[in-house]
C-alpha positions in Angstrom: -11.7 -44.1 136.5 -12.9 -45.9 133.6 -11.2 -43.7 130.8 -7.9 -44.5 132.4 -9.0 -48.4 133.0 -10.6 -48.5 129.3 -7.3 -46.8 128.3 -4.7 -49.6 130.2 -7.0 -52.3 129.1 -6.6 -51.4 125.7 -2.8 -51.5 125.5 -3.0 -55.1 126.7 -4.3 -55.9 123.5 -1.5 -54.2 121.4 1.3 -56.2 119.8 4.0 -54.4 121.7 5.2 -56.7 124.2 7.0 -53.8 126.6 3.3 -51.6 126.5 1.2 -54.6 127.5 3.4 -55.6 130.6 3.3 -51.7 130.9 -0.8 -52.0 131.0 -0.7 -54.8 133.1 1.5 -53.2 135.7 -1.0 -49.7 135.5 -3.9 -52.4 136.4 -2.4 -53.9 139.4 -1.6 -50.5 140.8 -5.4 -50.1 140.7 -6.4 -53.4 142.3 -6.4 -51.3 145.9 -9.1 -48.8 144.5 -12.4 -50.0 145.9 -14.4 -49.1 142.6 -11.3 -50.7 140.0 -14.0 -54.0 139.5 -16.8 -51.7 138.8 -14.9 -50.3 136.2 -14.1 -52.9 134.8 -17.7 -54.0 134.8 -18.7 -50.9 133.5 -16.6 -51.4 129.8 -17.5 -55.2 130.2 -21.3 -54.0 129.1 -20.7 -51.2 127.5 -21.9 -52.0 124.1 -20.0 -48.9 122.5 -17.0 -49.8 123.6 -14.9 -52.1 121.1 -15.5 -56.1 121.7 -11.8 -57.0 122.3 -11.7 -53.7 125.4 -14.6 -55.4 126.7 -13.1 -58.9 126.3 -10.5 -57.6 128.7 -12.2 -56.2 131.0 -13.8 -59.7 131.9 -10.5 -61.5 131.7 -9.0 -58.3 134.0 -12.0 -58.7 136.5 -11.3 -62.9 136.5 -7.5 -62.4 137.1 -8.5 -59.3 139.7 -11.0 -62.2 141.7 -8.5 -64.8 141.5 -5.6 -62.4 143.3 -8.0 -60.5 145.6 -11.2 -62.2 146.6 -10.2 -65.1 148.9 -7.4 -66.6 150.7 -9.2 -69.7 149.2 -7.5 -69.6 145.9 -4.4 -70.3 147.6 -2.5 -70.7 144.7 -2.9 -66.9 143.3 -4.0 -64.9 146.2 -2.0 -61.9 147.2 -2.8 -61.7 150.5 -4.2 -58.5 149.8 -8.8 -58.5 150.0 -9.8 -55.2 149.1 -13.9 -55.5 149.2 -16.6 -55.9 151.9 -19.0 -58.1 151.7 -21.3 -55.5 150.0 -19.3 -55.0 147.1 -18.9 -58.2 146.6 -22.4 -59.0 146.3 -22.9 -56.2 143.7 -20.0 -57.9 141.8 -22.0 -61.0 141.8 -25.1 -59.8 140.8 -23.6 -57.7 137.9 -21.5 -60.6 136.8 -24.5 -62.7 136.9 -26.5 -60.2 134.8 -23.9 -60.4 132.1 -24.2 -64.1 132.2 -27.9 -64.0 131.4 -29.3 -60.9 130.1 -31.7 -60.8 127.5 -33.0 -59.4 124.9 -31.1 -55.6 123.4 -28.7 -56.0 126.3 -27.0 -59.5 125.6 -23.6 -59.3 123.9 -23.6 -59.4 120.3 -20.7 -61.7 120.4 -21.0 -64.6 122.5 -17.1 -65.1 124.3 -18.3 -62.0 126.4 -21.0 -63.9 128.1 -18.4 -66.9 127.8 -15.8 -65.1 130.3 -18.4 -63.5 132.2 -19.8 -67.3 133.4 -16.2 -68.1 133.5 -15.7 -65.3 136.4 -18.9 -66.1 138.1 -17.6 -69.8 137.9 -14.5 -68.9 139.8 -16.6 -66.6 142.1 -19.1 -69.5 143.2 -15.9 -71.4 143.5 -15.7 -70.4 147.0 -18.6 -68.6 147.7 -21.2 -70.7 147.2 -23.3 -71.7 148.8 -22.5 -69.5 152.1 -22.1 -66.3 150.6 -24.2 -66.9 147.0 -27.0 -69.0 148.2 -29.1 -67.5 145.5 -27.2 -69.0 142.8 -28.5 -72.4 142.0 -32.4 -71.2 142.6 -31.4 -68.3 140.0 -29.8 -70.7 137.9 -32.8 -73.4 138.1 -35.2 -70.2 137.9 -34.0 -69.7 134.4 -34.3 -72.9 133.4 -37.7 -73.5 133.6 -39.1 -70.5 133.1 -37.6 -68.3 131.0 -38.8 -68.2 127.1 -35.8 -66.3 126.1 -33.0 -68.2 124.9 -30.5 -65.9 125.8 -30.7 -66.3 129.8 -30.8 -70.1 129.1 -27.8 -70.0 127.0 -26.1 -68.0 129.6 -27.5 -70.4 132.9 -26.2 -72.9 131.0 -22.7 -71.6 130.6 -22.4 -71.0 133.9 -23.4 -74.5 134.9 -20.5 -75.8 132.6 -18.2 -73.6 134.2 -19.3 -74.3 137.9 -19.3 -78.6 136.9 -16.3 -78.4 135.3 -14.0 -76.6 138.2 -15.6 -74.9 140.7 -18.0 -77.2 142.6 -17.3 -80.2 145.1 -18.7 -83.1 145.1 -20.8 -82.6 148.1 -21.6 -79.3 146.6 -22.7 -80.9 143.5 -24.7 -83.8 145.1 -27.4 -81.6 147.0 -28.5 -79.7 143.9 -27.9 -82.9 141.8 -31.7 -83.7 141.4 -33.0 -80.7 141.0 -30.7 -79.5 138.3 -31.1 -82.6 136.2 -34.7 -82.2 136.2 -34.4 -78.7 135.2 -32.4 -79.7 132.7 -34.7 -82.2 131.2 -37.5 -79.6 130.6 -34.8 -77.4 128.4 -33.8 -80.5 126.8 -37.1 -81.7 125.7 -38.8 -78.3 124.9 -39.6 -78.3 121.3 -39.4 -74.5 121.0 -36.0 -73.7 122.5 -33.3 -73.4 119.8 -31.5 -76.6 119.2 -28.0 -75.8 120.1 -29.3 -74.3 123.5 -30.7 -77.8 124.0 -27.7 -79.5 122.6 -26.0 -77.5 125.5 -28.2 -78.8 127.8 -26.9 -82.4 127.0 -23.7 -81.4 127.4 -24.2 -80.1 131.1 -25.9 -83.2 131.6 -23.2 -85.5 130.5 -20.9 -83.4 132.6 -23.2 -83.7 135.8 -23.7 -87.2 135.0 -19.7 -88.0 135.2 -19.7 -85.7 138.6 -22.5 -88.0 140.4 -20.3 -91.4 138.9 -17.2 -89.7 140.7 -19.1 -89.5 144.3 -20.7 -93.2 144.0 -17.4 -94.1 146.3 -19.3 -92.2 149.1 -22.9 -92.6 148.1 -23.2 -95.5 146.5 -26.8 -96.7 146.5 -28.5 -93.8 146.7 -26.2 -92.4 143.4 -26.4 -95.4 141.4 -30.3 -95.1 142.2 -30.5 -91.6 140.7 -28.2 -92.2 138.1 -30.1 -95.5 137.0 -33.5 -93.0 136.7 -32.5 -90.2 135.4 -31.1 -92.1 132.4 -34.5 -94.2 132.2 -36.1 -90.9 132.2 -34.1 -89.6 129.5 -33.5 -92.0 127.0 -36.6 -92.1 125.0 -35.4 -88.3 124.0 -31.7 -89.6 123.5 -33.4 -92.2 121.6 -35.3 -89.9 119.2 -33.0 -87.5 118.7 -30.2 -90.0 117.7 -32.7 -91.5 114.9 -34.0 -87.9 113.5 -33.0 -87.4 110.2 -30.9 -84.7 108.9 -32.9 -83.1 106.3 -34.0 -79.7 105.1 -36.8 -78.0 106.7 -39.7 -77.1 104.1 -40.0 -73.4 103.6 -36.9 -72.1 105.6 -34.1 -70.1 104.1 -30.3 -71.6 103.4 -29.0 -70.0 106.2 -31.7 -70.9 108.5 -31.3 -74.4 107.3 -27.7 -74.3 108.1 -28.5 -73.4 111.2 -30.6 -76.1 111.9 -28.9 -78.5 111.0 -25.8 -77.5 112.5 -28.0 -77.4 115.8 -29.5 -80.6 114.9 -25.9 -82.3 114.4 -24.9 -80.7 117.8 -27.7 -82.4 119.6 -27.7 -85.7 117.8 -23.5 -85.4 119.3 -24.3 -84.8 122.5 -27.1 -87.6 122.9 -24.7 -90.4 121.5 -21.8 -89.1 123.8 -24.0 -89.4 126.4 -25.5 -92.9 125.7 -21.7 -93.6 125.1 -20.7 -92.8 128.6 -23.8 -94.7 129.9 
């Protein structure tokens, strides 16, 4: 099946208006087919198959969830589920994978692992925590322990994703302490890359405006947590916001560059942050 999905997928990305609704169309007709999602997962991380195919395939897969996966996405849903539970659960894991693989197997380009946490985003959307209770505890795994960038990078994208539109409130609020804190020992590690931490301030910031949104209904107890997780963190914002944007002795132009852009990112982040505060 994946020839003929690879083949549909890639006339959705020719400029012929008539052949891509005619790809579109060969793709719905396969959404009954219980192994259509693993195709599509299949050219997702494929890494001979062209980027743009594999682009697809994710943005296929997310459009195939959205239609097929539960009555709770009541807006797109078809009426129509066409996987157990099983299946489902090797969707997520693969999905996941893409999200934070490491090392030879991580994308080369980085919108694939992009789309991939956007799936898994819409995925946890309604299955967490009952049917993905591993999520968070993976997510928090990576976190703090992983020395490859990579997974963080990819944790982290999810966690944008899932802030941003997929989680409730009362969701949000139980994994609230321990996600900040895990959040804080990215932040303030020295060795990880500094546009991976600067992404770590921005998935603060975001949880930070989530926990302001439920202080209607926990008042105290938020404005407690809120009030000590920014005492905790603002000797970093603090630092960071006075570090000076110069060269680094011995490194290359490009590394430089990259420094600095990673430096500018986090410096960003920390103000925009303090600025909310």
């Amino acid at each position: 099946m994946e020839e003929q999905v690879l083949q549909l997928l890639q006339a959705t990305t020719r400029p012929d208006t008539i052949v891509i609704k005619a790809a579109e169309q060969g793709l719905l007709q396969l959404y009954p087919q219980a192994e259509f999602p693993f195709a599509l997962l299949t050219i997702a991380t494929h890494q001979d198959i062209d980027v743009g195919s594999r682009k697809a395939a994710l943005t296929s897969l997310k459009n195939y969830v959205l239609q097929t996966w539960s009555p709770q996405f009541d807006e797109t849903f078809t009426g129509n589920v066409f996987l157990n539970e099983d299946a489902k659960s090797r969707i997520r894991d693969q999905v996941f994978s893409i999200c934070t693989v490491s090392g030879d197997q991580a994308p080369k380009d980085a919108s694939i692992q992009a789309l991939a946490a956007g799936v898994a985003s819409k995925i946890a959307s309604v299955d967490f925590p009952d049917s993905w209770p591993t999520l968070f505890p993976s997510l928090l795994n990576i976190l703090n322990t992983s020395t490859d960038d990579g997974p963080i990078h990819g944790a982290l994208r999810v966690l944008a994703e899932l802030i941003d539109s997929g989680l409730t409130e009362q969701q949000f609020f139980a994994v609230a302490q321990d996600l900040v804190g895990a959040l804080q020992h990215v932040a303030l590690d020295n060795n990880r890359a500094l546009i991976v931490r600067a992404m770590t301030l921005n998935v603060f910031r975001a949880c930070f405006e989530l926990l302001e949104m439920v202080m209607a209904d926990h008042g105290p107890s938020v404005k407690a947590f809120l009030d000590e997780s920014i005492k905790n963190w603002m000797p970093f914002f603090t630092e960071t916001i006075k570090e000076p944007l110069s060269r680094t002795e011995g490194s290359t132009l490009d590394q430089n560059d990259s420094q600095l852009r990673g430096l500018v990112a986090l410096k960003v982040q920390a103000i925009k942050v303090c600025i909310n505060r």
